[in-house]
C-alpha positions as CSV (number, residue, x, y, z in Angstrom):
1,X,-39.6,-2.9,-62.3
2,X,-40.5,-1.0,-58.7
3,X,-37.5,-2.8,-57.2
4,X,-34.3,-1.0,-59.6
5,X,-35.4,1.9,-57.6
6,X,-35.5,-0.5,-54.0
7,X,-32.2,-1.8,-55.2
8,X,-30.4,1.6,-55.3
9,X,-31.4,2.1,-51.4
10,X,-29.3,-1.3,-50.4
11,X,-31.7,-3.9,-50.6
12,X,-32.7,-3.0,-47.3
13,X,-35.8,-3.6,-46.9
14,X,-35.7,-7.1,-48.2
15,X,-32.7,-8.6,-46.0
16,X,-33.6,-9.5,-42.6
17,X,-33.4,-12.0,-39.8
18,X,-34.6,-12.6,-36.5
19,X,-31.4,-12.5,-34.9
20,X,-30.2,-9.5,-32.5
21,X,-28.1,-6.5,-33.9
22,X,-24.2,-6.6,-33.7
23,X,-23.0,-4.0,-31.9
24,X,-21.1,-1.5,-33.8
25,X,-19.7,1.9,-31.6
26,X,-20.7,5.1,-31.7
27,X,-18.1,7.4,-33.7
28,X,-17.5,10.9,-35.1
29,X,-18.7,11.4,-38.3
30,X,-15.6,10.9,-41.3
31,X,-16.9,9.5,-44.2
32,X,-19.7,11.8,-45.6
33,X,-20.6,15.9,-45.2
34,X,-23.1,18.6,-45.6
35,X,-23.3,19.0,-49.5
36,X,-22.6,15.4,-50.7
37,X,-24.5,14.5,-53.5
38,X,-24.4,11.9,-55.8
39,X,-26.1,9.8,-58.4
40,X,-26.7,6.2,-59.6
41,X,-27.8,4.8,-63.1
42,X,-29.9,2.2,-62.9
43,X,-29.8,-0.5,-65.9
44,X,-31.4,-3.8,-67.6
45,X,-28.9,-5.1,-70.1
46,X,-28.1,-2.4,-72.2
47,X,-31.1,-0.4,-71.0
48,X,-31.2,2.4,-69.3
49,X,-34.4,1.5,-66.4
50,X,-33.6,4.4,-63.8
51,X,-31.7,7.1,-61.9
52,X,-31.4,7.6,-58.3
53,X,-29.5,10.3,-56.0
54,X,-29.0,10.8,-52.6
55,X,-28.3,14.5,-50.9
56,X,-27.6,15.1,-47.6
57,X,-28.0,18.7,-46.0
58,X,-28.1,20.1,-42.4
59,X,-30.9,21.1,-41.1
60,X,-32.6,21.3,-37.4
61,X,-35.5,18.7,-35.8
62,X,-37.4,20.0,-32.4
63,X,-34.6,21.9,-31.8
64,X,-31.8,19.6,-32.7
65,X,-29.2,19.3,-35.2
66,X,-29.5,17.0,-37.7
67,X,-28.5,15.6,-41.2
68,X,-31.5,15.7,-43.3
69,X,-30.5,12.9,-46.6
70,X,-33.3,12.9,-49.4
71,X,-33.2,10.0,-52.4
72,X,-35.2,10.4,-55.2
73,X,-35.4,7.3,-57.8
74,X,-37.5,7.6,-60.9
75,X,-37.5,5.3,-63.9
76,X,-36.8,6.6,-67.2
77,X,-36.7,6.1,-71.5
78,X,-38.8,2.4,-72.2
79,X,-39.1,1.3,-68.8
80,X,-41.1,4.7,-67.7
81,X,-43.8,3.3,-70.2
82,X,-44.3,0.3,-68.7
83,X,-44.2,1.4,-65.4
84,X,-43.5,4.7,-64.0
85,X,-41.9,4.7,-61.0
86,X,-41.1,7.8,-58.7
87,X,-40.4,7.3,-55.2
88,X,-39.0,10.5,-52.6
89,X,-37.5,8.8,-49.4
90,X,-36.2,11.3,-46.7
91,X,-34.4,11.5,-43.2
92,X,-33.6,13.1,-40.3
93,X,-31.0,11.7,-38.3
94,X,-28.6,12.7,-35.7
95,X,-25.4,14.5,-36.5
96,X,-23.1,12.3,-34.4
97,X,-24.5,9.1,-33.4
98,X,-27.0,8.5,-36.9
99,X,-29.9,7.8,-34.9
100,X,-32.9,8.8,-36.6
101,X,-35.4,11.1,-35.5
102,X,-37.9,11.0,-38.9
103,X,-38.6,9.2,-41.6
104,X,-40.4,10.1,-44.9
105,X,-41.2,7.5,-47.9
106,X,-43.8,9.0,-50.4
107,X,-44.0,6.6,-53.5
108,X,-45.8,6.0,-56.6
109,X,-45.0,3.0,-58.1
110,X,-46.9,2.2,-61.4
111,X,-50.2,3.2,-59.4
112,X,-48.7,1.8,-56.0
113,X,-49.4,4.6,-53.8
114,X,-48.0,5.1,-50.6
115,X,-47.6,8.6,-48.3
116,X,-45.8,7.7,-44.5
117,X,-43.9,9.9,-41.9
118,X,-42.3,7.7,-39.0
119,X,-41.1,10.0,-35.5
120,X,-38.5,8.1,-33.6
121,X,-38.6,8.5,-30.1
122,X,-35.3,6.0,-29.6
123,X,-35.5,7.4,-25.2
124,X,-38.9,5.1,-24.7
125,X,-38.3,2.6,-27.9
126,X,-41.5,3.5,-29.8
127,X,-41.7,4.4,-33.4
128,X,-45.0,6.8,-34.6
129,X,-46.0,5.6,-37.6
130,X,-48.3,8.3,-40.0
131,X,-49.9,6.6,-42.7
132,X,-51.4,9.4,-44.7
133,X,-53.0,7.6,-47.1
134,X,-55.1,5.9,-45.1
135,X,-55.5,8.5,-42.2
136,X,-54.6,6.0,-39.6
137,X,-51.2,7.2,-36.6
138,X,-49.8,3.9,-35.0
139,X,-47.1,3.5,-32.4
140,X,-44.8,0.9,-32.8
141,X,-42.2,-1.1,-30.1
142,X,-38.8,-0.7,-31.8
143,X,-35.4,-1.9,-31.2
144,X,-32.3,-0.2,-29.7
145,X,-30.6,1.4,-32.4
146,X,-33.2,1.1,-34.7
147,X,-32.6,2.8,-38.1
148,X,-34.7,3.4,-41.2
149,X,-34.1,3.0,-44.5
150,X,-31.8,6.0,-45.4
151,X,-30.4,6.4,-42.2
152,X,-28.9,3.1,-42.0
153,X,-27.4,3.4,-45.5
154,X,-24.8,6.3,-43.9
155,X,-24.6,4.4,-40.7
156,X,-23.3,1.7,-42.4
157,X,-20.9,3.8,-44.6
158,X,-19.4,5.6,-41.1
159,X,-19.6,2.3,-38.6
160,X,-18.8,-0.7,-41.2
161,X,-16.6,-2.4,-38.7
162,X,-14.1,-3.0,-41.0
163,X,-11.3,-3.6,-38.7
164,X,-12.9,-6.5,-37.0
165,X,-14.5,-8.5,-39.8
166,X,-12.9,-11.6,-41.8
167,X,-13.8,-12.2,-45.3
168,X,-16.8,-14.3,-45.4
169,X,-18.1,-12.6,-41.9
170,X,-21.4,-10.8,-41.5
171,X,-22.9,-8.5,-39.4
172,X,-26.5,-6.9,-38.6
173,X,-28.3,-3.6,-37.7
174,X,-31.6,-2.8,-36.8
175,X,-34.5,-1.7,-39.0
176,X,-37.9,-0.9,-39.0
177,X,-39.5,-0.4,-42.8
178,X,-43.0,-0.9,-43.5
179,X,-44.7,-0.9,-39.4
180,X,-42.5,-4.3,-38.8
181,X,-38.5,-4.6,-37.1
182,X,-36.2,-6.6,-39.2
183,X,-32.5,-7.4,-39.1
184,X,-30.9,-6.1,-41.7
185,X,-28.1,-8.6,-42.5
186,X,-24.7,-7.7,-44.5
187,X,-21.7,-10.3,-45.7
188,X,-18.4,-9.0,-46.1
189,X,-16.7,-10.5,-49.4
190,X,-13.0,-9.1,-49.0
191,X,-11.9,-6.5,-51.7
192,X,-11.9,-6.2,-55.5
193,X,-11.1,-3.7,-58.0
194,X,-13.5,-3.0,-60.8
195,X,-14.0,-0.6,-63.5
196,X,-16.2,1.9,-64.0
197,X,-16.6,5.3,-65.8
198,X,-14.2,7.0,-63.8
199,X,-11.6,4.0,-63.9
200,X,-10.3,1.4,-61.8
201,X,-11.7,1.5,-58.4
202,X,-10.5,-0.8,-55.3
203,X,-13.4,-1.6,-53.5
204,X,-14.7,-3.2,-50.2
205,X,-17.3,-5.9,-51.9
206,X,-20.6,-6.8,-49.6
207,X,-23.5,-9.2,-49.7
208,X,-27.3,-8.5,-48.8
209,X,-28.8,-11.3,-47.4
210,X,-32.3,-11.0,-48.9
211,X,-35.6,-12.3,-49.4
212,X,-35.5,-15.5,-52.4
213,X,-38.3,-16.3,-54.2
214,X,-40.3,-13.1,-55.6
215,X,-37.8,-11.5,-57.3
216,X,-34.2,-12.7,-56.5
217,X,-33.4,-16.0,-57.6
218,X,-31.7,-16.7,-53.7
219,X,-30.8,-15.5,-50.4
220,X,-27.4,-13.9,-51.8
221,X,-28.0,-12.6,-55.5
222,X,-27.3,-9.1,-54.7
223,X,-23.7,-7.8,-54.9
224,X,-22.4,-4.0,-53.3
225,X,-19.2,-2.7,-54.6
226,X,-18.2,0.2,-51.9
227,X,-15.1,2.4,-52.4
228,X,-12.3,1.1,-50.0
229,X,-11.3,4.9,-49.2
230,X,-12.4,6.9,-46.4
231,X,-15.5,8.3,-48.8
232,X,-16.7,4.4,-48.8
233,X,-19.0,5.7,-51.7
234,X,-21.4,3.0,-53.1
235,X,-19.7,2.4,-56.7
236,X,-22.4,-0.4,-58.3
237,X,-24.4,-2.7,-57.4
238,X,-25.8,-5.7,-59.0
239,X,-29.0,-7.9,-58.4
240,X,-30.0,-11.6,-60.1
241,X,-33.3,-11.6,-60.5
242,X,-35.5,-14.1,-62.2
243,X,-35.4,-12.9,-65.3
244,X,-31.5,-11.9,-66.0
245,X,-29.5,-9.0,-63.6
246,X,-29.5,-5.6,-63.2
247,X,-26.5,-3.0,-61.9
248,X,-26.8,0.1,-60.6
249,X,-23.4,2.1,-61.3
250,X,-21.7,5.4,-59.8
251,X,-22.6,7.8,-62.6
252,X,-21.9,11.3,-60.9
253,X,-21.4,13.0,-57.3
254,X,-20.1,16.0,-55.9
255,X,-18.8,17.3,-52.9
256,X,-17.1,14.3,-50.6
257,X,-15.5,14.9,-47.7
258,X,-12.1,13.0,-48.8
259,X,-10.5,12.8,-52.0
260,X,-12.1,10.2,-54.8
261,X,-9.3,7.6,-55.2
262,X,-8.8,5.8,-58.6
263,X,-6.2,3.3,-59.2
264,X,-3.8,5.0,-61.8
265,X,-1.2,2.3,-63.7
């Protein structure tokens, strides 16, 4: 039940390669702002399983600027009882280029504890991995442009080149989750418009390549629905496991930077 709440934050830490990063330029920020805010609902069939939000705030880091994005995912109703889930993710990461500079993941999941701080130091390649729990501080070689797991989610949203890529294409970042680099790997499906609570929404449809075998069925069983506006606003998700699907749906949000854009016939 632990990954609804993983599934929310992209499916990143399951999708990776070995291959090298594509390179995707640096760009002013235009898709997201100090005071966004919004929230997922994560559900099994007709149950509810869990919510998640993400906020994203300014703040300052040794001196620098920063955006400083927090997700919380917690599960609720039946499935709380059979396992309780709360996990608190945060990040620092640069205002303009969405490098990051720190990374928090603080999780309890159904007993599953862990407490971690990562420092970036992207000049010298080296992540500083804290591992609270277990009192232990180890430094890591990491890869140029190297994001974590929240940082890359609004990289992605501001740097998706969508200009260059063909239906069917894919393309790859960086990451480092859990002390090890991976190559987070994304397909681009083309565009589709899909309903939801706040109506008909044309979005830009991706593909996760993840992990097959514990808990998806294959490499591609995750679908993301993004809004195809300049807000590119995650607007559901959905995961095959092994045991039936589950979505993760828009449910509320507040203060974008662009208008919200439903289809009105």
């Amino acid at each position: 039940m632990k990954r609804l709440i993983i599934c929310f934050f992209l499916i990143i830490q399951l999708g990776y390669t070995q291959k090298k990063s594509d390179s995707i330029p640096s760009n002013n920020i235009n898709t997201f702002q100090e005071g966004e805010w919004f929230q997922l609902r994560l559900h099994y069939g007709p149950f509810n399983a869990s919510y998640a939000t993400l906020s994203l705030e300014r703040d300052t880091i040794k001196g620098k600027p920063v955006f400083h994005a927090k997700g919380f995912g917690e599960t609720t109703g039946i499935a709380r009882w059979f396992f309780k889930v709360e996990d608190y993710y945060e990040s620092y990461f640069d205002e303009k280029i969405i490098y990051p500079y720190k990374f928090i993941r603080d999780i309890n999941e159904g007993g599953y504890t862990k407490d971690v701080e990562i420092e970036f130091d992207h000049q010298n390649g080296t992540a500083l991995v804290n591992n609270k729990k277990k009192g232990e501080i180890n430094e890591f070689s990491v890869e140029s442009g190297v994001q974590d797991l929240i940082s890359s989610f609004y990289y992605l949203r501001n740097f998706f080149p969508k200009d260059k890529l063909k239906k069917n294409e894919s393309f790859n970042i960086n990451m480092f989750f859990d002390n090890e680099n991976y190559l987070f790997k994304l397909k681009y499906l083309g565009n589709e418009v899909i309903n939801s609570k706040f109506g008909k929404i044309n979005c830009l449809k991706f593909r996760p390549i993840v992990q097959s075998g514990r808990v998806f069925e294959e490499q591609e069983s995750v679908t993301l629905w993004v809004s195809n506006d300049n807000n590119r606003l995650p607007i559901r998700l959905q995961a095959d496991i092994l045991v039936g699907s589950i979505k993760a749906d828009l449910e509320n949000f507040k203060n974008l930077k662009h208008p919200f854009k439903i289809i009105v016939e």
